[in-house]
N, C-alpha and C positions, 0 to 999 in steps of 0.2 A: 545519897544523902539529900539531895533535890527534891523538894515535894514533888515533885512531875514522876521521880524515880519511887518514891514510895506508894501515890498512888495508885500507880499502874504495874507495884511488884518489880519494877524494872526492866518491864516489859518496852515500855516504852523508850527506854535509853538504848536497847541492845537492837532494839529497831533502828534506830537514828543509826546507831556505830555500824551494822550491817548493810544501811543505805549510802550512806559516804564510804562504805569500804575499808572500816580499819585494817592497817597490818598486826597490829598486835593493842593490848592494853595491860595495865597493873592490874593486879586482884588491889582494891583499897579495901579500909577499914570501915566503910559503908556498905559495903559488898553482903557482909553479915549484917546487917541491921533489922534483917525478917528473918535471919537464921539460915541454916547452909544448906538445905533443902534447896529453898530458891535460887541461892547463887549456883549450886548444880546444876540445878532446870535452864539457868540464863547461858551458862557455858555449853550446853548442849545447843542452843540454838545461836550462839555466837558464830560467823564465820570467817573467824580470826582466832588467833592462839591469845587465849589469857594468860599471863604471864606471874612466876612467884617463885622465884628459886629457896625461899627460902618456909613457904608453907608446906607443912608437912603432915602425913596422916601416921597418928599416932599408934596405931596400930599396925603398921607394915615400917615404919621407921625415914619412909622415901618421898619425897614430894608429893605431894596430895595427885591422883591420879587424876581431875580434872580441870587442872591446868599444867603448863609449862614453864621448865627453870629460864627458859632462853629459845628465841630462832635465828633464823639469817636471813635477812632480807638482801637483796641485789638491786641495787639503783646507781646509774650514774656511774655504771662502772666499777663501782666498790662493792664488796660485803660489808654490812651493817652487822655486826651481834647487837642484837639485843636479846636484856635479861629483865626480868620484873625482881620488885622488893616490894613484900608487905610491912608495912613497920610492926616492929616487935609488940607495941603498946595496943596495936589490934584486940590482945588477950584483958589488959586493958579496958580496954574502950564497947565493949559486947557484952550482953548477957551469956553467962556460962553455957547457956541449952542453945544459943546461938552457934556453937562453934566448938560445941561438943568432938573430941575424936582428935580434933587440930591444933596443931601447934606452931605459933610464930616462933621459927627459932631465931639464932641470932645471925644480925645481918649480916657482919663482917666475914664470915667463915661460907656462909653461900654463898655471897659476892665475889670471894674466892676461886670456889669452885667452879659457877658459871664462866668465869673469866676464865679458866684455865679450859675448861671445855671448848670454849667462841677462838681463846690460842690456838688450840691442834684445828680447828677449820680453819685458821690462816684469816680469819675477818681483817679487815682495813681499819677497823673504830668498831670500839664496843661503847653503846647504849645501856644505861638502865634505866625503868622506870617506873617511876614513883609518884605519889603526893607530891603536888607545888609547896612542900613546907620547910622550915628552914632540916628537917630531919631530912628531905632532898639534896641538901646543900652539906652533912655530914659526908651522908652517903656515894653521892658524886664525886668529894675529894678523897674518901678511902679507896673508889673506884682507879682515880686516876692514879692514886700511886703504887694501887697492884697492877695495872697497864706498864708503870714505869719498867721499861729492860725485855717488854716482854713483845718485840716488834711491832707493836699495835702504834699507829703515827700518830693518833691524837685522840681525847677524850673530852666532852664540854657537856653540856645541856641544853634541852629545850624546853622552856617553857610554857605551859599552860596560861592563856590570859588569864591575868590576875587582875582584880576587881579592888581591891582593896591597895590604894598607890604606895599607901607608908609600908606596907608588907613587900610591893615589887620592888622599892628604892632599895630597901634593907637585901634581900636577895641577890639584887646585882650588884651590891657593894661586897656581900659574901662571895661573891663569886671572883670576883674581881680580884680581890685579895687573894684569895685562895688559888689565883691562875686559872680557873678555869674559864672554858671559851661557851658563852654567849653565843649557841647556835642561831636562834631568833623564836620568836614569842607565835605560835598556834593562836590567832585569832577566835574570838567567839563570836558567831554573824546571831542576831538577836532573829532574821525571821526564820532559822532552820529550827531557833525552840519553838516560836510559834506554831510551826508546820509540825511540830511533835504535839504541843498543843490540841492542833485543831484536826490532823488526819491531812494535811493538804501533803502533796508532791514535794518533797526533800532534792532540791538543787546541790549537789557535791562539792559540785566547781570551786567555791570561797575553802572549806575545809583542804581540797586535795592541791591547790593554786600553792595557801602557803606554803604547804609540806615540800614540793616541787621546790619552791624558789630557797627554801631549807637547805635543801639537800644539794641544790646549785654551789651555794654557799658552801658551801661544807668543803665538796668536790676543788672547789676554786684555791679555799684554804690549803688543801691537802695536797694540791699538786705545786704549788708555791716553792 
């Protein structure tokens, strides 16, 4: 959705997430914006799991084969599940020839099922991720109360810096309410867009620091 990302097809975005080393990402609803051709082409040269438990190919019935319902990552001791969500309004929000084949189905019943699948791996905390929207903040708390009873010790969120303050106040006030735990806010360092920019050397360290000091946190909570 970035002029940087339309540009360059989003070429240049999967570069950057490749050079810092994503563990995983959402498919989002910008993802289609040049049509599903390209998002294919971007998921072939990702080298991270793209994540959508709930996109599916209309013609085989089963998640779209070029991404993932869910992984496990291992950090700090724990298994992480994490699952992706596209939002429903994807179907929405695209031209029809964009996303031709595919179908956003509905959250609540994939969220489900990844959740039950990250259960029988025995994970520590199940992740989903999403859009920074408040449709993040539905989706987080229907997450937590399918966790509820099902030995997973805790479920929260983390944040995308958000740019817009009256949209982050409103968020954490949701959240808040709603009990969910405020894992900590993913920083945006302005010279790694630069360096997407301009071709220059992409420094990790500010992206992989937070994530670290995230998962610190997390671990700390979890053994309390």
């Amino acid at each position: 959705g970035t002029p940087l990302g339309t540009k360059t097809a989003g070429q240049a975005v999967i570069d950057y997430m490749n050079e810092v080393k994503y563990d995983a990402v959402a498919a989002g609803n910008h993802d289609f914006d040049l049509g599903k051709d390209v998002f294919v082409n971007l998921t072939r040269q990702a080298n991270f799991p793209i994540l959508s438990a709930n996109l599916v190919d209309k013609t085989t019935g089963k998640v779209f084969s070029h991404v993932k319902p869910y992984t496990v990552l291992e950090r700090g001791g724990l298994k992480f599940g994490v699952f992706g969500i596209t939002t429903e309004a994807t179907e929405n929000m695209s031209f029809p020839k964009n996303i031709e084949g595919l179908d956003f189905t509905a959250e609540l019943p994939a969220a489900q099922r990844a959740v039950n699948s990250l259960r029988e791996k025995n994970v520590d905390l199940v992740m989903v991720v999403v859009d920074p929207t408040f449709e993040s903040i539905l989706i987080a708390h229907k997450v937590a109360i399918l966790c509820q009873g099902m030995g997973i010790k805790e479920t929260g969120i983390i944040l995308n810096k958000i740019y817009n303050s009256e949209l982050k106040k409103y968020l954490e006030k949701e959240l808040y309410e709603r009990g969910l735990n405020i894992y900590g806010l993913v920083k945006y360092n302005h010279d790694l867009f630069k360096a997407g920019l301009t071709g220059l050397s992409i420094n990790p360290s500010v992206v992989i620091d937070d994530i670290d000091k995230i998962i610190r946190s997390i671990v700390k909570q979890i053994e309390r």
